[in-house]
N, C-alpha and C positions, 0 to 999 in steps of 0.2 A: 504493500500500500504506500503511496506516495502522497508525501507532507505535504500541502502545499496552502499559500493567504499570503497576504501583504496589502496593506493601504496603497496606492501610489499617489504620485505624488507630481509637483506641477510640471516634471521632465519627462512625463506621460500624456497631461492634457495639450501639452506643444505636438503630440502628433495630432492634432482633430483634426476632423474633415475638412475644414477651409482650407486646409494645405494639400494643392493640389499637383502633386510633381509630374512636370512635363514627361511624356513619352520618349523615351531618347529613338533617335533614327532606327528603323530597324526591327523595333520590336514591335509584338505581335499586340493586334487591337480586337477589339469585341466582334467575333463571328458574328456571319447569318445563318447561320447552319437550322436546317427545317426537321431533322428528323431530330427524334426522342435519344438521349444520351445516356446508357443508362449511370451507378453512381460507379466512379470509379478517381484514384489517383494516381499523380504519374510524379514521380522523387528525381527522375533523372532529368540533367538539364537539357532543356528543346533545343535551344540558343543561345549566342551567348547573353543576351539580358533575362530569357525566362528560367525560373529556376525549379517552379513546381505548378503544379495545374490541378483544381478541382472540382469536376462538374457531375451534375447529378439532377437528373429529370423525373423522380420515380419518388422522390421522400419528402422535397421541399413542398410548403406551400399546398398547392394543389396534384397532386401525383398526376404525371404526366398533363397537365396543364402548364406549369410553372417550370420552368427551369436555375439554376443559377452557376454559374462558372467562377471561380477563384481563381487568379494567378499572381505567384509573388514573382516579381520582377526587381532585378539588380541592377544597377547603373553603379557609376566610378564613384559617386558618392552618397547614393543610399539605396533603400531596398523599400519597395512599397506593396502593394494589394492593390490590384484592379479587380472590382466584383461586378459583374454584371446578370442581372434578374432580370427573368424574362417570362412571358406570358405567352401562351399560345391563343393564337388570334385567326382562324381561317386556316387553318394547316402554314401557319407562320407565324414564327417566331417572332413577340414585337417587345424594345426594351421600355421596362421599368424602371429599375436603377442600373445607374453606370457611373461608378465611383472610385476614385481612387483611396489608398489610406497607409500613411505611415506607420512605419511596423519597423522593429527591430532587424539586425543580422544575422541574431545566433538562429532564432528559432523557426522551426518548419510553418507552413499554414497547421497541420493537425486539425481542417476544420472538424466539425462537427454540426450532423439537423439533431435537432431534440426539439420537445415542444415545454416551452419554457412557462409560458403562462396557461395551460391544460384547455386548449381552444379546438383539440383535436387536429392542428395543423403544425406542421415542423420548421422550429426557426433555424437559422440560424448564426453561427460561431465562429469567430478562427484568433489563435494565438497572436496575440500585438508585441508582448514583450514577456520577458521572465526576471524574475528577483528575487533576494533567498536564496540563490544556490540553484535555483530551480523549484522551488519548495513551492514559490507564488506564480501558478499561471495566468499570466491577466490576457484578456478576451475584450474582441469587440464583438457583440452579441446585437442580431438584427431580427425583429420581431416581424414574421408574417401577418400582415394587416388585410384582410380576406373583403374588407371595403373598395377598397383604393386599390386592390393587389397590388400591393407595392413592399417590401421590405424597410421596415421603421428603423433606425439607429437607435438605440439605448446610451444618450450623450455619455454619463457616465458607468458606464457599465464597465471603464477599465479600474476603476474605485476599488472596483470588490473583484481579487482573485477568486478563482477555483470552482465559478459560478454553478450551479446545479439548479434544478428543479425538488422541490420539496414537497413530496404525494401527501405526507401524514398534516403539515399545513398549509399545505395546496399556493404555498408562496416561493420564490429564490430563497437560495441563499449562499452566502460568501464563506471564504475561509481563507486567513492570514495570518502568515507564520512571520514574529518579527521577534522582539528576544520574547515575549512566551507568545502568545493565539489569539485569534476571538474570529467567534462563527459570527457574521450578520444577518439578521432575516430580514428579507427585501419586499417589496410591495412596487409592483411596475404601476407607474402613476405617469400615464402617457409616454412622454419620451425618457424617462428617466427612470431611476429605481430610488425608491423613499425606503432608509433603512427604521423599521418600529421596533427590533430589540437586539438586542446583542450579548454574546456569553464571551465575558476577555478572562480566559487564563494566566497570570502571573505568579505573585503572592496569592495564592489563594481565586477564587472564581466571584465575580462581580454581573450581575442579572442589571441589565437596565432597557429599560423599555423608553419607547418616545412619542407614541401616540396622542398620550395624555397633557406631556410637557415636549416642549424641544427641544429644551436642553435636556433632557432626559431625565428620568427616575429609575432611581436601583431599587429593584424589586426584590433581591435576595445577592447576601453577601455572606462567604465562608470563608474566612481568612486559613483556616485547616485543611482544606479541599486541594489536594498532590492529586496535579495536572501534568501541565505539558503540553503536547503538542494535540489534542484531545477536538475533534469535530463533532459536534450535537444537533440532533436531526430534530429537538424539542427544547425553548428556555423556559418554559412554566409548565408543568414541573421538568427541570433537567432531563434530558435522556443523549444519553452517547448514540453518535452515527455509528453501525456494526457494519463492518463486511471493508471492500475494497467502495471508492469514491475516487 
């Protein structure tokens, strides 16, 4: 099982979407390609700027309606994500989004669909940057919005490492490892995620909820409670996350 959380911090929001890096000569642009793709990835590099490709017409969004293609691309001085969402319209392919997005150079895409807010529809995910050792995987997570079909950005969604879906309270939640934890429980509130509780391992384990107050209220403190590095699937009453996450 792999550790992973971290806060980030303002040398993560310098990559947002308004940063939009030019295509260098050469590399490869948004298909029109008409037939069904099914999911697949490719690690090895096409080109010399493309470095990984991920497309998949069968999971996202609407199965076989919607499409969407990842690729991380390299230039001499940085590495970005162009993703582009697409909708099938008349046996053709038509774009929804087409975006580019700054992202680190250690780490793979790794995306991933899940369905994040339980709409019966699959968003999704790909790795922006890592911190911790690798402990914090932080994500930019894009919500299928089945109105507009269109893929929503989640502004801050690189905040909160390790992101998951939460069945037992049907919310996100985070997990970040920095010198001791804390899991976040998240509430998607249009374009963003509203954190309402939080469990921080240190000295001892600290319950604070924020629903009620903004700045928050601690709802249970155990200065005795030997943690660590400890992921919780419940903060009223506590329960530890079991299995692999």
């Amino acid at each position: 099982m792999m550790i992973r959380g971290f806060m980030i911090s303002g040398f993560l929001v310098a990559m947002a979407c308004t940063t939009q890096p030019s295509l260098p000569t050469g590399s490869a642009s948004a298909s029109s390609a008409t037939v069904d793709l099914d999911t697949e990835s490719t690690s090895a590099s096409i080109d010399q700027y493309l470095a990984e490709e991920f497309v998949d017409s069968l999971k996202v969004g609407r199965s076989r309606l919607n499409s969407v293609m990842l690729k991380q691309v390299r230039t001499t001085d940085s590495v970005y994500v162009q993703l582009v969402f697409r909708s099938k319209e008349k046996r053709a392919w038509v774009d929804r989004n087409n975006s580019t997005w700054l992202k680190d150079g250690i780490s793979g895409l790794h995306a991933e669909l899940a369905d994040f807010n339980n709409d019966g529809y699959k968003d999704v995910t790909f790795i922006s940057a890592t911190a911790a050792r690798g402990a914090n995987e932080v994500r930019r997570l894009f919500i299928y919005d089945p109105l507009s079909d269109q893929l929503r950005f989640i502004t801050n969604s690189m905040n909160y490492p390790n992101l998951r879906y939460n069945p037992k309270l049907k919310c996100i939640d985070g997990f970040r490892v920095y010198g001791g934890s804390s899991t976040d429980f998240l509430r998607l509130q249009g374009d963003s995620l509203f954190m309402f509780a939080t469990v921080d391992l240190g000295e001892g384990v600290v319950v604070t909820t924020y629903d009620a107050d903004p700045k928050g209220q601690v709802i249970h403190q155990d200065a005795t409670y030997e943690g660590g590095y400890i992921r919780f699937d419940n903060y009223s009453p506590l329960e530890v996350l079991e299995g692999d996450w």
